[in-house]
C-alpha positions in Angstrom: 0.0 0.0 0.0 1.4 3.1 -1.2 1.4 6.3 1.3 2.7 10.0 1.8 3.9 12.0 4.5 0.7 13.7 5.0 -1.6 11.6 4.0 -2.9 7.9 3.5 -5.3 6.3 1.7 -7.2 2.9 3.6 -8.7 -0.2 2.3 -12.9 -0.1 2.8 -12.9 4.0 2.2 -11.8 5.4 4.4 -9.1 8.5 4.5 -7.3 9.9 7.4 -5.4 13.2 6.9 -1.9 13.5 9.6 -3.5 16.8 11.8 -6.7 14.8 12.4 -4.7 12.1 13.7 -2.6 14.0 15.5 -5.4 15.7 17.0 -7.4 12.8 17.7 -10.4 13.7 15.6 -11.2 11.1 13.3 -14.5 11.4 13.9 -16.5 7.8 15.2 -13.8 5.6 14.0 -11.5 7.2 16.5 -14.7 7.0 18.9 -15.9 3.4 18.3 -12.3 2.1 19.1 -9.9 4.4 20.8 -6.4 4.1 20.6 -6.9 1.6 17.4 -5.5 4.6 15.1 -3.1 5.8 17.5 -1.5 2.1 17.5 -2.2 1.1 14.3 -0.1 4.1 12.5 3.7 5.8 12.7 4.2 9.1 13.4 3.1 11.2 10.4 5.6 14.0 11.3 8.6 12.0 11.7 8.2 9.4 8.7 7.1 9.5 4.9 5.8 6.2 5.2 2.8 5.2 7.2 2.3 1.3 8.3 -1.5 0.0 8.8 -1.7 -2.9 10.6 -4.8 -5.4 9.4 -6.3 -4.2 12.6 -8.4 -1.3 9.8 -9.9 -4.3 8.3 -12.1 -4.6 11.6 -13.7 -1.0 10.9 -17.2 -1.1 9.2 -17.6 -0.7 5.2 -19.3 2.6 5.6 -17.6 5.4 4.3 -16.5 8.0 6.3 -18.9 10.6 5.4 -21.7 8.4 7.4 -19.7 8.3 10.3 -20.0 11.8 10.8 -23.8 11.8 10.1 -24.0 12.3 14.1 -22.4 15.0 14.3 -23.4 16.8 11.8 -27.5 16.4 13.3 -26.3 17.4 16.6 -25.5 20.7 14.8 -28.7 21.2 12.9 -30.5 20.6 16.4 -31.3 23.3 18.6 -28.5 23.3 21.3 -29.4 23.2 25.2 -28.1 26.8 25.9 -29.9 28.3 22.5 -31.6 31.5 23.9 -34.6 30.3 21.5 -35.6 27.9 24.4 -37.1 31.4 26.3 -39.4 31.5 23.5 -40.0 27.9 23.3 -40.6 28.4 27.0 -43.1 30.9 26.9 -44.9 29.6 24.3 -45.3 26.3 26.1 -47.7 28.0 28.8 -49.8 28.9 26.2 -51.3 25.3 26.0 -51.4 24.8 29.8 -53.5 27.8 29.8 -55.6 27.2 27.4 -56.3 23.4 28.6 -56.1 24.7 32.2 -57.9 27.9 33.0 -61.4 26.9 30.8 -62.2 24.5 33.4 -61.9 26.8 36.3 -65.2 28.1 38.2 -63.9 31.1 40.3 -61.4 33.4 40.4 -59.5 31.6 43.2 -59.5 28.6 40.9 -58.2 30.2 38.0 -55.3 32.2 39.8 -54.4 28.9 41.5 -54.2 27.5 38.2 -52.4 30.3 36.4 -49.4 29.8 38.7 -48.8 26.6 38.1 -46.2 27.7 35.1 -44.0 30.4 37.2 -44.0 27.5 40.4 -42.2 25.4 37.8 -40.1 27.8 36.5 -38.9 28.6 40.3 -38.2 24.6 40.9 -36.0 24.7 37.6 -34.3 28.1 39.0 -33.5 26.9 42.2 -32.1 23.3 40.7 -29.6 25.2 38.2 -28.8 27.5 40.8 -27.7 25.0 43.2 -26.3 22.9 40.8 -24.2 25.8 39.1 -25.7 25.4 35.6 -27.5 28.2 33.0 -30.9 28.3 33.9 -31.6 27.2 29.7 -30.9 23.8 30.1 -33.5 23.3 32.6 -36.3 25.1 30.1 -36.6 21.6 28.1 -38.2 20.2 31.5 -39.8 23.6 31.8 -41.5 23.1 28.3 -41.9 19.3 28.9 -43.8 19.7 32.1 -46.4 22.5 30.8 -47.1 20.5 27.5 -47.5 17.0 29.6 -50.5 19.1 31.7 -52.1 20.6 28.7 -51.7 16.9 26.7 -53.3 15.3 29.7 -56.2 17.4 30.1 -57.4 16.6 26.5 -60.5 15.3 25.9 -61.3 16.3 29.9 -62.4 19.9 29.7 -66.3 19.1 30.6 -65.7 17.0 33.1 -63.0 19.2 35.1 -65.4 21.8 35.0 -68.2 20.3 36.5 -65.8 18.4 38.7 -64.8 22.2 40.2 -67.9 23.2 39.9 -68.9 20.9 42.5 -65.7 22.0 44.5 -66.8 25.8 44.1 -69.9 24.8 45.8 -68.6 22.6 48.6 -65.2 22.7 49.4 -64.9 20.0 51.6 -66.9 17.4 49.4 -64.8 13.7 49.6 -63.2 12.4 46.2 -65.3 10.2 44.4 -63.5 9.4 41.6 -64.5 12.1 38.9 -60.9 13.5 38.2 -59.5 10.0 37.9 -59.7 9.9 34.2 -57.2 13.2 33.8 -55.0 11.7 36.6 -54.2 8.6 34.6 -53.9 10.8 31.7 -51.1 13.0 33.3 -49.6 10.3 35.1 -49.1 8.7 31.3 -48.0 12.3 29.5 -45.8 13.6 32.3 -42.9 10.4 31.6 -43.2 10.8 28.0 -42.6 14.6 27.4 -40.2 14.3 31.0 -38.3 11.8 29.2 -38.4 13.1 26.1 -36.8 16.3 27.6 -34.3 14.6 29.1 -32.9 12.8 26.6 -32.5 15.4 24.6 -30.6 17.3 27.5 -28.4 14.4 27.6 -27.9 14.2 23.6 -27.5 17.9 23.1 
């Protein structure tokens, strides 16, 4: 195999340049198997000729192009500390409100409910606070926990409103069952968007 000081051509397509080598940035290959490059080459700055060992035969036929497909998504994705997330933020209330407030009776009611997107916002304040971190990378959770309220009240508007209705009337009348339905709803939609939010906190 035939090869030049600064650069060498692979079986299975691939081609590695000397500075990304050096630099240890040969994208997943480099990732998938450290130290397999490092080993499996000379120094590119001290020798004309390069010597592969059959350990490259072990690396997948993709090209390298695909291995970089990652990557390259991660940067068309909007990124954790994006200030856009403030308007993503705000506009997540507007569902909770808008699945929220219509089944309110009284003012009380509806104030009570109305604060239920700032009390989040102060739980994610206080967590990056402590935990030293910009307050944008808790506003996926913020986002996810207003849209897993307003998903789980769908197809429940009536019913809440009767069911505080009732409330409005008679404060201290005992459960009986009515607001199961959104309950199980919630207690299905919170995971999802939670863990959808999460994951892509981890990912980006």
């Amino acid at each position: 195999m035939g090869a030049t000081a600064g650069h060498v051509t692979l079986p299975l397509g691939y081609e590695l340049d000397d500075h990304l080598l050096a630099a240890n940035e040969v994208g997943c290959l480099a990732d998938a198997r450290p130290g397999v490059l490092r080993d499996a080459a000379r120094d590119f700055s001290s020798s004309s000729t390069v010597v592969v060992t059959a350990v490259v035969q072990s690396f997948p036929s993709t090209p390298r192009a695909a291995c970089h497909d990652t990557e390259e998504t991660k940067e068309k994705m909007l990124d954790t500390t994006s200030p856009l997330w403030w308007l993503l933020a705000a506009f997540s209330v507007v569902p909770y409100l808008a699945a929220m407030l219509p089944g309110m009776i009284t003012t009380r009611q509806k104030i009570f409910v109305s604060c239920g997107p700032a009390v989040v916002f102060a739980g994610a304040l206080a967590y990056a606070t402590v935990n030293q971190r910009p307050l944008t990378e808790m506003l996926p959770v913020y986002c996810g926990i207003n849209l897993a309220i307003a998903t789980g009240m769908i197809g429940h508007r009536k019913a809440m409103r009767a069911y505080m209705a009732e409330r409005a009337d008679n404060p201290d009348l005992p459960e009986d069952g009515t607001a199961t339905p959104w309950i199980l709803q919630m207690a299905f939609t919170l995971p999802v968007f939670l863990g959808a939010a999460f994951w892509y906190m981890g990912a980006y």
